[in-house]
CHARMM internal coordinates of N, CA and C (Angstrom, degrees):
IC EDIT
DIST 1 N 1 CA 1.4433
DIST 1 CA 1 C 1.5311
ANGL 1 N 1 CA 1 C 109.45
DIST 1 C 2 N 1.5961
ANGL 1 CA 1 C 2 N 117.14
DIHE 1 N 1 CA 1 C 2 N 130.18
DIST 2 N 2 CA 1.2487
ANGL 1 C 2 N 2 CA 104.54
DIHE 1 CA 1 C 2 N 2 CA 172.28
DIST 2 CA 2 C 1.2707
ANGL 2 N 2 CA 2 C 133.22
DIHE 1 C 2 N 2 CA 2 C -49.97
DIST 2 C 3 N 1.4265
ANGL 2 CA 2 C 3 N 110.82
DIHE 2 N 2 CA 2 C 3 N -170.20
DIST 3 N 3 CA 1.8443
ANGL 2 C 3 N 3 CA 103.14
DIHE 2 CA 2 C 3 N 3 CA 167.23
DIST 3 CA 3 C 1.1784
ANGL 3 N 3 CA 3 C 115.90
DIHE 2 C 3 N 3 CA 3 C -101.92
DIST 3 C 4 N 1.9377
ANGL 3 CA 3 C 4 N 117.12
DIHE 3 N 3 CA 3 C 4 N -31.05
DIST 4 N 4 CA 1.0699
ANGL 3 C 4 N 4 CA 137.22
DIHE 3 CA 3 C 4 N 4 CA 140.01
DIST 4 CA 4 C 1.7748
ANGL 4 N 4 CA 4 C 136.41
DIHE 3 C 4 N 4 CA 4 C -76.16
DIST 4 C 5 N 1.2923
ANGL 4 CA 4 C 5 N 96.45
DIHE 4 N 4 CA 4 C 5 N 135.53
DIST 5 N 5 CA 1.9753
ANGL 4 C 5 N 5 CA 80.78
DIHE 4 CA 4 C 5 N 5 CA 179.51
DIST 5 CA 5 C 1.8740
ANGL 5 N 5 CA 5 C 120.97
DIHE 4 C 5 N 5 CA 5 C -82.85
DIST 5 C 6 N 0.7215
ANGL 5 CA 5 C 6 N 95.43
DIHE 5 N 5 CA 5 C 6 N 125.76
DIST 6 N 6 CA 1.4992
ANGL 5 C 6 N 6 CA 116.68
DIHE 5 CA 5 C 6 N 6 CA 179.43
DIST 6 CA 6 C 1.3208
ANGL 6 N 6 CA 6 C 119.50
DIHE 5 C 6 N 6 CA 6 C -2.97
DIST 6 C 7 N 1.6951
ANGL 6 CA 6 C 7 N 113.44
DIHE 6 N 6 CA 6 C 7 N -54.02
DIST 7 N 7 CA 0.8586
ANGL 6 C 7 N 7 CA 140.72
DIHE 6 CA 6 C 7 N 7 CA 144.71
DIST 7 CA 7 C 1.7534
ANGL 7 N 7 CA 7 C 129.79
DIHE 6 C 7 N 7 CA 7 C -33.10
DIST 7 C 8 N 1.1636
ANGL 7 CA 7 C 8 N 104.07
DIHE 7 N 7 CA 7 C 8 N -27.32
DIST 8 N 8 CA 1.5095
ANGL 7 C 8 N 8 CA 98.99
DIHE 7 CA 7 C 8 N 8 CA -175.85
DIST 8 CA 8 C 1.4214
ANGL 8 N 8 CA 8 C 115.98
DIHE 7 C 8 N 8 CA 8 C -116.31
DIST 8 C 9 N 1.7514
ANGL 8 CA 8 C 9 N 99.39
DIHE 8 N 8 CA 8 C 9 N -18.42
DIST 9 N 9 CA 1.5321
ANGL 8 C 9 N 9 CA 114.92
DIHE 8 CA 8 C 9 N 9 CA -165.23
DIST 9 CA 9 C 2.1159
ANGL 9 N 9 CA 9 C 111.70
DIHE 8 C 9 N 9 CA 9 C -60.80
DIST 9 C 10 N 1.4399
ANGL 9 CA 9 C 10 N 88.00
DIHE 9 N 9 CA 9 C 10 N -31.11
DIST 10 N 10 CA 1.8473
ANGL 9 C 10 N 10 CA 112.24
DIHE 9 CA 9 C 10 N 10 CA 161.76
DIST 10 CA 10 C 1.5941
ANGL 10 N 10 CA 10 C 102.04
DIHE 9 C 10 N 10 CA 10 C -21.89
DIST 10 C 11 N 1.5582
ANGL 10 CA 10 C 11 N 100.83
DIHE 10 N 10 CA 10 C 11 N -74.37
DIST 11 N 11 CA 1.2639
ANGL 10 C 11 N 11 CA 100.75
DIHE 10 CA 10 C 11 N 11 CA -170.53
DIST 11 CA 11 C 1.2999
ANGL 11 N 11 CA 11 C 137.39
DIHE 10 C 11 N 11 CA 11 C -47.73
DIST 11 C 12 N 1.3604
ANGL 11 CA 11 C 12 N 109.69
DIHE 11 N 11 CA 11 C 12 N -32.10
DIST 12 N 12 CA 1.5855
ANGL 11 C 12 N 12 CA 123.54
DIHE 11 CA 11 C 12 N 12 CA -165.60
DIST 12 CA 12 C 1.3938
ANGL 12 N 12 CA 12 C 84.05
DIHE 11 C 12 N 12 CA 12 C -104.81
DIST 12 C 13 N 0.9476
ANGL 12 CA 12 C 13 N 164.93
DIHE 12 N 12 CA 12 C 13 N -55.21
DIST 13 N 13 CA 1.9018
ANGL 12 C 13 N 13 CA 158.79
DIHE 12 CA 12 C 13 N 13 CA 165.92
DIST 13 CA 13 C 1.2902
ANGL 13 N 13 CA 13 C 106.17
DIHE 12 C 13 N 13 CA 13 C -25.84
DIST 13 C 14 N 1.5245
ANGL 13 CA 13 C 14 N 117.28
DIHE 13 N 13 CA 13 C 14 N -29.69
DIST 14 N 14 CA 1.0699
ANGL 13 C 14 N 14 CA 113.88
DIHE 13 CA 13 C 14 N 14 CA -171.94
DIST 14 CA 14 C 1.3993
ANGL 14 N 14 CA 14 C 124.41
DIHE 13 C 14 N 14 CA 14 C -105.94
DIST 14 C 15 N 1.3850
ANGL 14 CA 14 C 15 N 104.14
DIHE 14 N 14 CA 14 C 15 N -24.89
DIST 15 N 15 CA 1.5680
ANGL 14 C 15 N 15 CA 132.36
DIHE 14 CA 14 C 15 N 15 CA 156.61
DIST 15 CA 15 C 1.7223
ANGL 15 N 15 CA 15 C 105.32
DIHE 14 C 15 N 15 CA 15 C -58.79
DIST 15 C 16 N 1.6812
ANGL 15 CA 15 C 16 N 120.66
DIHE 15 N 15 CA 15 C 16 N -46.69
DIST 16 N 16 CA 1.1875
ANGL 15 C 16 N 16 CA 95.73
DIHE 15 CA 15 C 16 N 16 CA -174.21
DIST 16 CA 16 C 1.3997
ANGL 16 N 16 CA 16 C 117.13
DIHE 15 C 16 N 16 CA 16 C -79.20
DIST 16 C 17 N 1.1848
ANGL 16 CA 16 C 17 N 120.84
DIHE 16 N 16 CA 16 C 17 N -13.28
DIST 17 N 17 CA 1.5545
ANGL 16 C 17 N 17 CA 132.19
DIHE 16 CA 16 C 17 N 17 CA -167.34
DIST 17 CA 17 C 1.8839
ANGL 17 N 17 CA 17 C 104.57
DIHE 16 C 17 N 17 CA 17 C -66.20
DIST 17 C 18 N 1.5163
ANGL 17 CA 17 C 18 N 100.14
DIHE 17 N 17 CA 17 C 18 N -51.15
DIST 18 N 18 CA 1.7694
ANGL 17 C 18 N 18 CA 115.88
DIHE 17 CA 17 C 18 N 18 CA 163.58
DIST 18 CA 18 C 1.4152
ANGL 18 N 18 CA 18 C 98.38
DIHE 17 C 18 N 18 CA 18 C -34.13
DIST 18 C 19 N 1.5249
ANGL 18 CA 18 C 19 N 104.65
DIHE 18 N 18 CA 18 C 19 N -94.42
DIST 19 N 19 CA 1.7216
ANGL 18 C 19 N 19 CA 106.50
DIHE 18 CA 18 C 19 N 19 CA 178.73
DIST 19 CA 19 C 1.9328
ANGL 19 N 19 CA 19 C 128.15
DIHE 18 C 19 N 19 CA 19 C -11.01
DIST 19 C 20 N 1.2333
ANGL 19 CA 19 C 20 N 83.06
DIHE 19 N 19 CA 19 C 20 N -65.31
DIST 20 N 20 CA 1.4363
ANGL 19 C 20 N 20 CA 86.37
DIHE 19 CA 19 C 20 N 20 CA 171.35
DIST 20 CA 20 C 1.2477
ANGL 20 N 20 CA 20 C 137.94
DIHE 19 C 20 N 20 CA 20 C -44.77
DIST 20 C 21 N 1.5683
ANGL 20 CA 20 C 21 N 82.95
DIHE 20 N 20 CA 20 C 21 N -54.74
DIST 21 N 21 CA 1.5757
ANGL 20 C 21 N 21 CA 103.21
DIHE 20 CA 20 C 21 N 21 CA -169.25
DIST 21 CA 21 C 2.0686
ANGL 21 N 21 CA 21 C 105.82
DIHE 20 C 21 N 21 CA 21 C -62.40
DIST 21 C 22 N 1.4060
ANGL 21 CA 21 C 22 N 88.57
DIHE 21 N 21 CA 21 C 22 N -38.98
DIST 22 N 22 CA 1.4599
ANGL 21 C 22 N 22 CA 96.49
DIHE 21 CA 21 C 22 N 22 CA -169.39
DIST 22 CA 22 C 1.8771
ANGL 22 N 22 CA 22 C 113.75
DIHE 21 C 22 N 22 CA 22 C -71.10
DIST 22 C 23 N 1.4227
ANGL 22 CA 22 C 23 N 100.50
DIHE 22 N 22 CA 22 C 23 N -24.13
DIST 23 N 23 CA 1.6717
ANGL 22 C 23 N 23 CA 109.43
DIHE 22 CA 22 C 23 N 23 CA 173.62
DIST 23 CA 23 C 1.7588
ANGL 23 N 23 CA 23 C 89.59
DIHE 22 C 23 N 23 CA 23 C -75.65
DIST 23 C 24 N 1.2842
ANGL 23 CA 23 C 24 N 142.30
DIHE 23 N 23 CA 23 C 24 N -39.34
DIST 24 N 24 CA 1.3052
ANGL 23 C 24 N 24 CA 120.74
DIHE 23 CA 23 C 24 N 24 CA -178.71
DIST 24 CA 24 C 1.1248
ANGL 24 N 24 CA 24 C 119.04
DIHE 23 C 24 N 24 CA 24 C -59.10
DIST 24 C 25 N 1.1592
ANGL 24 CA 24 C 25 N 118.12
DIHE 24 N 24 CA 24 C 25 N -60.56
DIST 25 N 25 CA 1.7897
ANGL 24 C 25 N 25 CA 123.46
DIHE 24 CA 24 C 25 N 25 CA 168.72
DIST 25 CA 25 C 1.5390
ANGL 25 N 25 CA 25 C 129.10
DIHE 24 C 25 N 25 CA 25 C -45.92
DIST 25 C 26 N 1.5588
ANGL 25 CA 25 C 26 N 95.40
DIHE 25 N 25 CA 25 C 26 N -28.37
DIST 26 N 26 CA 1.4801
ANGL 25 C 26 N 26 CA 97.06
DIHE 25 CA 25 C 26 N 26 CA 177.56
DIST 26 CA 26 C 1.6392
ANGL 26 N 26 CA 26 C 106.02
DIHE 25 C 26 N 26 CA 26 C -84.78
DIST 26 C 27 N 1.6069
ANGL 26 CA 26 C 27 N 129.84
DIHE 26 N 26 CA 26 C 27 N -10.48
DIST 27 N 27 CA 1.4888
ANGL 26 C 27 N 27 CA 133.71
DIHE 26 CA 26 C 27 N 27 CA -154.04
DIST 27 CA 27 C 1.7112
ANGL 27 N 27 CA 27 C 80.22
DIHE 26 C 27 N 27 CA 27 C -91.83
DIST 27 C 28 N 1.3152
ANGL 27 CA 27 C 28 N 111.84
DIHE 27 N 27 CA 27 C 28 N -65.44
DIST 28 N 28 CA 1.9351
ANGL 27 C 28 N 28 CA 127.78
DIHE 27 CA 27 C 28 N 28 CA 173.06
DIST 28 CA 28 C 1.0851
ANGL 28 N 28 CA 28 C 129.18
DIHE 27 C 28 N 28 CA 28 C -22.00
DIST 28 C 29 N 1.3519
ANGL 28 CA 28 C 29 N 99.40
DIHE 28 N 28 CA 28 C 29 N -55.43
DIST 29 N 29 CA 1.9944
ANGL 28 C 29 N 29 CA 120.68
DIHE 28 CA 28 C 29 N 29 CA 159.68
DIST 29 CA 29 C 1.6529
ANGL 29 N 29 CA 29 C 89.69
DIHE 28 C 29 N 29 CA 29 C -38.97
DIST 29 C 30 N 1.3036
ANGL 29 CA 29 C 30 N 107.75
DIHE 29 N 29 CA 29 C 30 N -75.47
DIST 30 N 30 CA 1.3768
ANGL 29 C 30 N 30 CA 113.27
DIHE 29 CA 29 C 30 N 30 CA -108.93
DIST 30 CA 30 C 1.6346
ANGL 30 N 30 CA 30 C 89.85
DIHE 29 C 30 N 30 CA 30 C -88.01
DIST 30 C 31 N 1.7064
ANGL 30 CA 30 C 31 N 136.18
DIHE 30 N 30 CA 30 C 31 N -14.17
DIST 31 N 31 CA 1.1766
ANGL 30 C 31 N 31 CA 139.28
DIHE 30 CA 30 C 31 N 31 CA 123.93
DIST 31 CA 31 C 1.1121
ANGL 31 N 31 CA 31 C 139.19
DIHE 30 C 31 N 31 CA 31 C -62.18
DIST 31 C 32 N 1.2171
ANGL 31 CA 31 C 32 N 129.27
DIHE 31 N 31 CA 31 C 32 N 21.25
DIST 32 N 32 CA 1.5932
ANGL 31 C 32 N 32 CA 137.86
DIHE 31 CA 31 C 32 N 32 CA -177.33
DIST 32 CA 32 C 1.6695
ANGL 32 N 32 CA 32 C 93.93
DIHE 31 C 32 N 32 CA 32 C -121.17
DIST 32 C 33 N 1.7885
ANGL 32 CA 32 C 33 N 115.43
DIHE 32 N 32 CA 32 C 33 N -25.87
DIST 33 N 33 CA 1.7071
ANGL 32 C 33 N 33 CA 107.61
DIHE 32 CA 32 C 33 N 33 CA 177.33
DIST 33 CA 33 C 1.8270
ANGL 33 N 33 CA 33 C 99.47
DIHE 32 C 33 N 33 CA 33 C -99.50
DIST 33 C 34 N 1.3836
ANGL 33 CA 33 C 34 N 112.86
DIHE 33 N 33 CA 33 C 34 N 0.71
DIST 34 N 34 CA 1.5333
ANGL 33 C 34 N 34 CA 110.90
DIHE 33 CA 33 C 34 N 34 CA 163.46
DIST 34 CA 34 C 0.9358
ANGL 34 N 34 CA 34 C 75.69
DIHE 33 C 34 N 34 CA 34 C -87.21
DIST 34 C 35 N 1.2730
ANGL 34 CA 34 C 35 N 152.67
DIHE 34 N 34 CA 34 C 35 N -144.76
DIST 35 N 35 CA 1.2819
ANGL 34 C 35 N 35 CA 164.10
DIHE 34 CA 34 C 35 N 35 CA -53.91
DIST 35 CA 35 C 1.9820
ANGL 35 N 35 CA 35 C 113.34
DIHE 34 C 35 N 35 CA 35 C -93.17
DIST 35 C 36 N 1.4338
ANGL 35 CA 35 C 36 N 107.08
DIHE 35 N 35 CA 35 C 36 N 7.33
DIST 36 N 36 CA 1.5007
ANGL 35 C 36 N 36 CA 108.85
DIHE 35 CA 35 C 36 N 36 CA -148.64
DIST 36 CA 36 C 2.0508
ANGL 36 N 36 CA 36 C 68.41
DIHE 35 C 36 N 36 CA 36 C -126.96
DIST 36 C 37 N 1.4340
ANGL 36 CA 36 C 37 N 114.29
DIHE 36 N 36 CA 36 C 37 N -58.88
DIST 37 N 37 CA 1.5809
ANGL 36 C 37 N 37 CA 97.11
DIHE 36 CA 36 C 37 N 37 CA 153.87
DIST 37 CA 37 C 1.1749
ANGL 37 N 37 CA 37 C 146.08
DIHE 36 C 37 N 37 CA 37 C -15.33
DIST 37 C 38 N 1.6712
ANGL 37 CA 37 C 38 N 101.81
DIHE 37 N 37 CA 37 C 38 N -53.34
DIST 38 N 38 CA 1.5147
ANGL 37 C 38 N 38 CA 107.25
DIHE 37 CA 37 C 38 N 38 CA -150.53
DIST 38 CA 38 C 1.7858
ANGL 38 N 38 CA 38 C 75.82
DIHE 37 C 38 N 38 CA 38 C -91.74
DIST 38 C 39 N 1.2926
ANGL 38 CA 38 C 39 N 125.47
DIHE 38 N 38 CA 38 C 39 N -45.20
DIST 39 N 39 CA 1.7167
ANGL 38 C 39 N 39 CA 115.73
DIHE 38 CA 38 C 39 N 39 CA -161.95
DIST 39 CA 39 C 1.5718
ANGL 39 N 39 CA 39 C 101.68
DIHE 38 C 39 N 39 CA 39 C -60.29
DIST 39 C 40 N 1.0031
ANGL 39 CA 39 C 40 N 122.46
DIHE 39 N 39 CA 39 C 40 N -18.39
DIST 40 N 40 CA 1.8693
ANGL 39 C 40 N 40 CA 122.19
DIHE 39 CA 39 C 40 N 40 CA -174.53
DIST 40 CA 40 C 1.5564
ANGL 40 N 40 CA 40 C 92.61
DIHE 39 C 40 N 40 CA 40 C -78.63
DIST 40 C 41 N 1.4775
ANGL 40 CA 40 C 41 N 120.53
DIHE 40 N 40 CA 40 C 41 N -53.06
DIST 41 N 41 CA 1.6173
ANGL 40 C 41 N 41 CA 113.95
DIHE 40 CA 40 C 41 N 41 CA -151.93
DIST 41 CA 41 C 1.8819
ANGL 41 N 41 CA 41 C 84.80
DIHE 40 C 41 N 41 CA 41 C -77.85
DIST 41 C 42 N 1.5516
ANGL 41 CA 41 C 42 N 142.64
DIHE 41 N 41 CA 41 C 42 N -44.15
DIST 42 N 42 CA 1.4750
ANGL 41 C 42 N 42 CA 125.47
DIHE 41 CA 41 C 42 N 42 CA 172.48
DIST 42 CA 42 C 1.4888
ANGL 42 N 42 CA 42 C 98.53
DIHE 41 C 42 N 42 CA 42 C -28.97
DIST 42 C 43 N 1.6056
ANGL 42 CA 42 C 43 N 109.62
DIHE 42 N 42 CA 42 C 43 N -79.84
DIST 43 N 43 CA 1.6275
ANGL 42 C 43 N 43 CA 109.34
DIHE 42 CA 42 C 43 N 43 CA -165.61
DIST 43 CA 43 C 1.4640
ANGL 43 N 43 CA 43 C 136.24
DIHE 42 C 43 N 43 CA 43 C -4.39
DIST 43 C 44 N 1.8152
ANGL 43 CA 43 C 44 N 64.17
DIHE 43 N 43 CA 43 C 44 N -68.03
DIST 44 N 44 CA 1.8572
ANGL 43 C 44 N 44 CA 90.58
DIHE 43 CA 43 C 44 N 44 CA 177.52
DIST 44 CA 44 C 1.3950
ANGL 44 N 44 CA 44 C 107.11
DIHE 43 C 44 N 44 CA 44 C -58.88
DIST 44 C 45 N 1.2320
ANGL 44 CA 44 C 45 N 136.52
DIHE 44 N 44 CA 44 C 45 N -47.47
DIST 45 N 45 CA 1.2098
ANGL 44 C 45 N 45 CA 135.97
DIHE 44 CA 44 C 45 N 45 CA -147.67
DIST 45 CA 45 C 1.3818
ANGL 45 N 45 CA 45 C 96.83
DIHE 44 C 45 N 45 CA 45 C -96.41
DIST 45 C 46 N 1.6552
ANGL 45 CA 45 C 46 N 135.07
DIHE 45 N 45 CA 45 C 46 N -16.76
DIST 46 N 46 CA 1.1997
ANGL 45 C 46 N 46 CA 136.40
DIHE 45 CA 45 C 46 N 46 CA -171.69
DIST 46 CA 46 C 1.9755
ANGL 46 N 46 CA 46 C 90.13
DIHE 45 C 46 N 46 CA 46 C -91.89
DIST 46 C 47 N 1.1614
ANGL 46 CA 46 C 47 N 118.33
DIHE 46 N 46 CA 46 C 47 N -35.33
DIST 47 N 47 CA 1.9304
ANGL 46 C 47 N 47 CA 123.26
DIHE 46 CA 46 C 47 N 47 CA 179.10
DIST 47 CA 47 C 1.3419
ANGL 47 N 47 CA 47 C 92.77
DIHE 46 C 47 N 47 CA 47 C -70.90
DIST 47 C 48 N 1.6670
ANGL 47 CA 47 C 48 N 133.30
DIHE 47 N 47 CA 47 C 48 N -39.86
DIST 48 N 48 CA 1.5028
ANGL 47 C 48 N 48 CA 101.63
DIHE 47 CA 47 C 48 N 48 CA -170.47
DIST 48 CA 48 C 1.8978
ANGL 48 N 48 CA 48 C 112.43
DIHE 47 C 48 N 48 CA 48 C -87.14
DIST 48 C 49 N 1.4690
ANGL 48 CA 48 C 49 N 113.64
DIHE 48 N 48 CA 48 C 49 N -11.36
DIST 49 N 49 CA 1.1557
ANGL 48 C 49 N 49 CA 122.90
DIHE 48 CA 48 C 49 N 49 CA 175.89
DIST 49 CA 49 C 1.3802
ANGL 49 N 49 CA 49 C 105.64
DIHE 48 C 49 N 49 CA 49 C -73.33
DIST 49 C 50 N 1.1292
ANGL 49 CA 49 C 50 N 128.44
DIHE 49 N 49 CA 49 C 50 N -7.30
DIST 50 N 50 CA 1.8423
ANGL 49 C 50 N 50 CA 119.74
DIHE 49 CA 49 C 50 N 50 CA -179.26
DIST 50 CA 50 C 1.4803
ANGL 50 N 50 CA 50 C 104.02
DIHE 49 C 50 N 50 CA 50 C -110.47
DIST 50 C 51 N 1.2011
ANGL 50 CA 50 C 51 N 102.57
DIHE 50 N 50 CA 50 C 51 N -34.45
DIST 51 N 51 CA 1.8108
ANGL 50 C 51 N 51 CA 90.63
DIHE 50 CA 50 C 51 N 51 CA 171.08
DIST 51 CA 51 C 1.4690
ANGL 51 N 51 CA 51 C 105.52
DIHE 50 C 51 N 51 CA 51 C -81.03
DIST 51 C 52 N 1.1058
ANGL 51 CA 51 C 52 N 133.97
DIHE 51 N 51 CA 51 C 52 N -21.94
DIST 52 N 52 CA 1.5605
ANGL 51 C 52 N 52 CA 109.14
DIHE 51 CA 51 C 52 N 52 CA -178.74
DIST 52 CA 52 C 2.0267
ANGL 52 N 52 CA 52 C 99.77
DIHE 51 C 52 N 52 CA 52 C -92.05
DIST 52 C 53 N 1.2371
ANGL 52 CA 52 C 53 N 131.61
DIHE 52 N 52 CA 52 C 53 N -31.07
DIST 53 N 53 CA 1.5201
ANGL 52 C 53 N 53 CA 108.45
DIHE 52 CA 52 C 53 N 53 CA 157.94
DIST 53 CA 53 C 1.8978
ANGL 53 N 53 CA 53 C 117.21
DIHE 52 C 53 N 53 CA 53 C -69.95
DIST 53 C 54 N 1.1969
ANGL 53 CA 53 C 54 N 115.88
DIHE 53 N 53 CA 53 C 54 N 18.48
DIST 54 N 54 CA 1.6044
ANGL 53 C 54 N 54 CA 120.02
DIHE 53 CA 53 C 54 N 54 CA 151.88
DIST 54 CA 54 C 1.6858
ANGL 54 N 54 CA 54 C 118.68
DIHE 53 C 54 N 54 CA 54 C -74.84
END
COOR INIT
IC SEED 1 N 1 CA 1 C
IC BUILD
């Protein structure tokens, strides 16, 4: 016999799936504004590498 009834277990399967889903999107965010960082500080560092081989 479950611990939960069958019937109810829906809810929380479905509750954990939210959770999840929502820690993925929030992990994505939150490496897509690292990664949108790191391409600005190259830039920069690729603009100060051409004026100093000028």
């Amino acid at each position: 016999m479950p611990a939960i009834p069958l019937g109810e277990a829906g809810k929380y399967v479905a509750a954990a799936y939210v959770v999840v889903f929502t820690l993925v999107i929030v992990y994505v965010a939150i490496m897509a504004a690292k990664l949108q960082r790191i391409e600005r500080e190259v830039e920069h560092l690729n603009e100060l590498a051409d004026k100093r081989s000028r």
